[in-house]
C-alpha positions as CSV (number, residue, x, y, z in Angstrom):
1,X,-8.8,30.2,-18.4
2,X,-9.9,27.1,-16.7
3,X,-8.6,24.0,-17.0
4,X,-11.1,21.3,-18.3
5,X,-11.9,19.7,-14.5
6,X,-12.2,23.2,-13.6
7,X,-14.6,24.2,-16.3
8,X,-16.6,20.5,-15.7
9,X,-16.9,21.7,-12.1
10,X,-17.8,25.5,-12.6
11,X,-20.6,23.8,-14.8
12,X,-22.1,21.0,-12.5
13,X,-21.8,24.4,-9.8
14,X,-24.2,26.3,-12.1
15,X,-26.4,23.9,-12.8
16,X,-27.1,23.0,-9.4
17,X,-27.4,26.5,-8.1
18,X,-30.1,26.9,-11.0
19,X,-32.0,24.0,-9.8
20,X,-31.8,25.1,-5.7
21,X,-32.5,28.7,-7.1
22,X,-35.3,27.5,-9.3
23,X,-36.6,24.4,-7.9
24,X,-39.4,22.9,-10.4
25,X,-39.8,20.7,-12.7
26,X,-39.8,22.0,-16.1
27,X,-41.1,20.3,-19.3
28,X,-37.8,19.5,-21.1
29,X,-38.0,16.4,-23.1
30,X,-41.4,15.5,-21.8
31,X,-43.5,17.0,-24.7
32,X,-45.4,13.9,-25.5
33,X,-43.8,14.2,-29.0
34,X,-41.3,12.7,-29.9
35,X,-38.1,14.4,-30.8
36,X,-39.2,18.0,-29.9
37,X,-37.9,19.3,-26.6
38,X,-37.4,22.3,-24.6
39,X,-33.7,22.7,-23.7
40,X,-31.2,25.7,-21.4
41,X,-28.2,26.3,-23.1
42,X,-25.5,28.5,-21.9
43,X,-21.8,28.7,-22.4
44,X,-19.2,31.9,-22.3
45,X,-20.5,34.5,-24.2
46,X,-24.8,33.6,-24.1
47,X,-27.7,31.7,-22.5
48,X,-30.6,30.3,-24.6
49,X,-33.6,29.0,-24.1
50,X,-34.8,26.4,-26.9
51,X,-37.7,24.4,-29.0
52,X,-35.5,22.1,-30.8
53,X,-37.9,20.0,-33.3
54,X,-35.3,17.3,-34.5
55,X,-37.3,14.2,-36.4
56,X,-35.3,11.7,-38.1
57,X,-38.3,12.2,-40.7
58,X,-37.5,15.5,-42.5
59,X,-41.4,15.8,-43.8
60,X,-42.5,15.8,-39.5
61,X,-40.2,17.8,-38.9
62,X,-41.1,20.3,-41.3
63,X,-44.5,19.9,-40.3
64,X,-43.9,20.4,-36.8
65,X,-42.1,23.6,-37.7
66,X,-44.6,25.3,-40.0
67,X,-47.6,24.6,-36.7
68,X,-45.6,26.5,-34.8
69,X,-44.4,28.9,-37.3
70,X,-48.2,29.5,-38.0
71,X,-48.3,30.5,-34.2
72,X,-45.8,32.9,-34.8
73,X,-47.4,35.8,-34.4
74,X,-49.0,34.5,-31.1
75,X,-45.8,33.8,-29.6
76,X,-44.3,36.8,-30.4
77,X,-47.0,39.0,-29.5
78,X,-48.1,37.3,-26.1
79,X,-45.5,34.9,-25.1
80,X,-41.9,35.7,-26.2
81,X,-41.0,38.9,-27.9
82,X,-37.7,38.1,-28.9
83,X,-38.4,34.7,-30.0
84,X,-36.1,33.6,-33.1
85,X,-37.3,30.9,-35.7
86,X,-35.1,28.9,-38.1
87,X,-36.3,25.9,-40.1
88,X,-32.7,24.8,-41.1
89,X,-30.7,25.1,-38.0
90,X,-27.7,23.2,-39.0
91,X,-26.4,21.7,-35.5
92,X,-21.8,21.2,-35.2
93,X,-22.5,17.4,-36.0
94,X,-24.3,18.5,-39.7
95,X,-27.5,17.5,-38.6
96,X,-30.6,19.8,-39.4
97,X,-32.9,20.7,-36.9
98,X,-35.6,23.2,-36.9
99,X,-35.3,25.4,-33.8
100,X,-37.2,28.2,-32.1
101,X,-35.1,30.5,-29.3
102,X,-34.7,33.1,-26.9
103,X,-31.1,34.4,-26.3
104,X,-29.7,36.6,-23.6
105,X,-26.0,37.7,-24.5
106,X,-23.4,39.4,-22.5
107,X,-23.1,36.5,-19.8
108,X,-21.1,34.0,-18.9
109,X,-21.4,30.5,-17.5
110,X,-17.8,31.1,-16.5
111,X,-18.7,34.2,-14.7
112,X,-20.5,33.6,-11.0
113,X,-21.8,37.2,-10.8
114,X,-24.0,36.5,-14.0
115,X,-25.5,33.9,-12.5
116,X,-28.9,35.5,-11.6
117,X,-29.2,37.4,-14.1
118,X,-29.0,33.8,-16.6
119,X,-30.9,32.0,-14.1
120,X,-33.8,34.8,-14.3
121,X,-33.8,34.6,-18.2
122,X,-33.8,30.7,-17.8
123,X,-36.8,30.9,-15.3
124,X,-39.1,33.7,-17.0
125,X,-38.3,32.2,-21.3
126,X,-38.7,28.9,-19.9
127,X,-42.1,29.3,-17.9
128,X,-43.1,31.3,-21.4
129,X,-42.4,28.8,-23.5
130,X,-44.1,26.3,-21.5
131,X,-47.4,28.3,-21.3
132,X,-47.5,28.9,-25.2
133,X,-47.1,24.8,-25.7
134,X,-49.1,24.0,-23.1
135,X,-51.9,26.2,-24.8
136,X,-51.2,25.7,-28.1
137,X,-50.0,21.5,-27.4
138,X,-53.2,20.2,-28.9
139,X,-52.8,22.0,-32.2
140,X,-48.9,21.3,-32.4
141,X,-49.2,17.5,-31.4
142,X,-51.4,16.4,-34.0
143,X,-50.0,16.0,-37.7
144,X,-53.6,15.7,-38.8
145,X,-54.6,18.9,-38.2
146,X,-53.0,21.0,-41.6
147,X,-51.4,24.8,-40.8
């Protein structure tokens, strides 16, 4: 077990060998709408890649949700396989948030000689995700356009 300065330092490590490993500049938070963003998660047992569509209006984010939802079938098919969607994702704090992911289990952030294989599935979900927005960014953006 690691002591919390250890375990802050083993995670400022990671990160920084995923970003010499991986060096570009991925789209994140900078969707254009606001309060949906791309995010990496990983922690001791799992890596995720993640759409998190979190509106302080419930009725956008629903909204949001069901346009990509309609995608579904696109994303799955052409983009991301394993792709998992939840309209009520109910976050530690309480809060709900509707969230689409991609998770690769077995790993560790704790581990070093998982590394590459979490940065890989970081890199490859990531630049799939990005691609089906990007496409699709139009369609999602614009509340005026019904599902």
């Amino acid at each position: 077990m690691f002591s919390k300065a250890e375990a802050q330092l083993m995670k400022k490590e990671f990160w920084t060998a995923f970003a010499e490993a991986y060096p570009r500049k991925w789209l994140l938070y900078n969707t254009k709408i606001k309060d949906v963003s791309f995010k990496f998660y990983v922690d001791n047992k799992k890596a995720q890649v993640l759409l998190d569509i979190e509106p302080k209006e419930d009725e956008k984010r629903k909204i949001y949700f069901e346009k990509i939802e309609s995608l579904k079938s696109i994303l799955l098919e052409e983009f991301l396989p394993e792709a998992i969607f939840e309209r009520d994702f109910y976050l530690e704090n309480g809060k709900i948030i509707s969230r689409v992911w991609v998770e690769l289990s077995g790993i560790s952030l704790y581990n070093r000689a998982s590394w590459a294989a979490t940065f890989r599935f970081f890199s490859l979900t990531m630049d799939s995700f990005e691609r089906f927005f990007y496409e699709y960014e139009d369609y999602i953006r614009d509340l005026n356009i019904n599902t």
